[in-house]
Structures are given as structure tokens and as C-alpha cells.
C-alpha positions in Angstrom: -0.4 32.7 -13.8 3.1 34.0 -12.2 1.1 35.8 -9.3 -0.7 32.4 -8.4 2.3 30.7 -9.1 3.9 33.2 -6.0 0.9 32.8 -4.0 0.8 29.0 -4.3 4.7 29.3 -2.9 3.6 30.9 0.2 0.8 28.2 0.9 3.2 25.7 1.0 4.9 24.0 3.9 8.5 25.3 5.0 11.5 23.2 4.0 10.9 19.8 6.6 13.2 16.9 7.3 13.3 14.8 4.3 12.6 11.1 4.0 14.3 8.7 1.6 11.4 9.2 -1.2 13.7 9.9 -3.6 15.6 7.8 -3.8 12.8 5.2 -4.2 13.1 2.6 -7.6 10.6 1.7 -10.0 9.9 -2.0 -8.1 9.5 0.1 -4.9 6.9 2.7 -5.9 4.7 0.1 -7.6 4.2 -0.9 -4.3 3.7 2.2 -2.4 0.8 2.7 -5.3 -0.5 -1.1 -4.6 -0.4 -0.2 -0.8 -2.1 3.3 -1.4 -4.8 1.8 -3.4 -5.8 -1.5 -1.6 -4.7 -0.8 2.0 -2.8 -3.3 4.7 -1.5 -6.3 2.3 1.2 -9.2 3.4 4.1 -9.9 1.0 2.2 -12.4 -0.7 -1.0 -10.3 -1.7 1.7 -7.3 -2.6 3.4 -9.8 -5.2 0.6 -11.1 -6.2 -0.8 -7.5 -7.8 2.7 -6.9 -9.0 2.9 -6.3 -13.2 5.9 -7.9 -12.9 5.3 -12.0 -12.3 9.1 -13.1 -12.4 9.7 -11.8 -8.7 10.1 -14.1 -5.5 8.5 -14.1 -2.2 12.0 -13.1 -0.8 12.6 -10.6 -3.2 9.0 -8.7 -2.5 10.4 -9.1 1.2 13.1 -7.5 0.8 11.9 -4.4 -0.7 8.7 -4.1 1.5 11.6 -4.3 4.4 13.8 -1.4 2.4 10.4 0.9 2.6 9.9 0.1 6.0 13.7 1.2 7.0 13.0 4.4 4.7 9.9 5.0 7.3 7.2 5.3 4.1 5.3 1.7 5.6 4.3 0.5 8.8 4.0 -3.1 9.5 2.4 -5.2 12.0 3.5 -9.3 12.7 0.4 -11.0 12.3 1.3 -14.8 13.6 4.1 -15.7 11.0 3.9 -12.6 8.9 4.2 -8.9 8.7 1.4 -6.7 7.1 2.4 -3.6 5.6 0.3 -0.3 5.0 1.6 3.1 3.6 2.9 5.5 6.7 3.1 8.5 3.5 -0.1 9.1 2.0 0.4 10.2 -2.0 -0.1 13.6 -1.4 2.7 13.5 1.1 5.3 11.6 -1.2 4.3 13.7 -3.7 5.3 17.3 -1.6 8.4 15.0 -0.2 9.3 14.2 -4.2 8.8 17.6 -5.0 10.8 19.3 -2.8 13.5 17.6 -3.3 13.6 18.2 -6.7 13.3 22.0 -5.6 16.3 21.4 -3.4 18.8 19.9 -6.3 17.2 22.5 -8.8 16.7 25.7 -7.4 18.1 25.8 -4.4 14.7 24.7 -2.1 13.0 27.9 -3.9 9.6 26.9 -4.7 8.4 29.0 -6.2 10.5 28.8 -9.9 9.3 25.3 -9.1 6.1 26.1 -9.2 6.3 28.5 -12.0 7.7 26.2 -14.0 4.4 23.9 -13.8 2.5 26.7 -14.7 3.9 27.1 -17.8 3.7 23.4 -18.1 0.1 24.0 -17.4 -0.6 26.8 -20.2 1.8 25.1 -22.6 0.0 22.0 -22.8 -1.4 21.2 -26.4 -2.1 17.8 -25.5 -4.9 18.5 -23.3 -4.0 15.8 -20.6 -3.4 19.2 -18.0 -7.1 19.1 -17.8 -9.0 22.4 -16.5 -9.9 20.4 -13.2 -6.1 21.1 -12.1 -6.1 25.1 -13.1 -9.4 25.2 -10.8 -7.8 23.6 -8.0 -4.7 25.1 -8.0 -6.9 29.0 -8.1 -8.8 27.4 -5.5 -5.8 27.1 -2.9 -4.9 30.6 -3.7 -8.5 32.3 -3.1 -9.3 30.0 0.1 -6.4 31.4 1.4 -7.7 34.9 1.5 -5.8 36.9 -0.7 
């Protein structure tokens, strides 16, 4: 598992400029996940899929606005209001979450990063790692050639 963890290090993207994804609340990535899973939405239709009911028009506003200024939506004015769509897919806030992680814990090294989900991966008596993941992360490292 160590080698694919390696091999998975050297698939990966080097170290790019890093958006404001970590620094990103609960409230905010309930959205993003809203806006990932049904698309362009206005304020209104965002707060209206929200768990949380007790929120205000103005305050879904202002956070759409805050993920807009962290460049992770786009919007587009549509007569009196904005619609917002993700500008990050998941996959991409995911590698953006991830290495920053890397960066505060090992120094932007992936690949301890990597080996430490590994042994995530085999350690897991739970069985929620399911074998799907193991094949795709062996997949990666054979389509790559080596």
C-alpha cells in the first residue's frame, strides 16, 4: 500500500495558488453541496433547501456574497437578483481542502498525506472504506503506466 501510496503522490498536481476553501464554515459548505447538487439557484431557492429554517433572506445573502469574494461561485444578475452556481467542482475543493491540510501538517508533502489514508484505508473495521475506493485509487496508479 506504501508504494501506491508514493505513486499516487506523483500523480498529483504540484502545489497551486490556494483559494479560501479552508477557511470555509459549516453554513457556507452546506451551500456549496446545495449548489453542487442542484445547479444555478437564487438566494431564495438556496435557503429554502437549507437544514437550518431559522435563517434570513439577508443572512443566505450574505454568505452566498462571502463565496463569491472567495471565487468558489459565480453569479449572474437576473432582473432583481443574482443566481449563483459553483465555480469549484467537489473534486476540486476537495484537492484544494486537502492540500492545505498537507501544507499545515507535513510541510505540502503529499505523500505522508496520502500514506496516512492508506492506513486509514486498511485499518478500517467498520467497513464504510468500501472496496470501490481501493479499486479506484489502484486504478490511478496502473493508468498511469507504471
Amino acid at each position: 500500500m506504501k508504494t501506491i501510496a508514493l505513486r499516487l503522490s506523483q500523480l498529483l498536481p504540484h502545489r497551486q495558488k490556494r483559494r479560501s476553501s479552508s477557511a470555509l464554515g459549516e453554513r457556507e459548505l452546506e451551500v456549496m453541496k446545495i449548489l453542487w447538487q442542484d445547479g444555478a439557484l437564487s438566494a431564495k431557492e438556496v435557503l429554502t433547501r437549507l437544514s437550518d429554517t431559522t435563517l434570513s433572506l439577508s443572512t443566505m445573502q450574505s454568505t452566498l456574497e462571502r463565496l463569491h469574494r472567495k471565487s468558489l461561485l459565480s453569479r449572474e444578475k437576473v432582473g432583481r437578483f443574482y443566481i449563483y452556481q459553483a465555480a469549484v467542482s467537489r473534486n476540486e475543493m476537495i484537492r484544494e481542502l486537502l492540500g492545505n491540510i498537507a501544507e499545515q501538517v507535513s510541510d505540502g508533502q503529499m505523500a505522508p498525506m496520502i500514506s496516512g489514508f492508506m492506513d486509514f484505508i486498511e485499518q478500517d473495521t467498520s467497513g464504510t472504506v468500501s472496496a470501490e475506493m481501493k479499486e479506484v485509487m489502484e486504478r490511478l496508479v496502473s493508468d498511469d503506466g507504471r
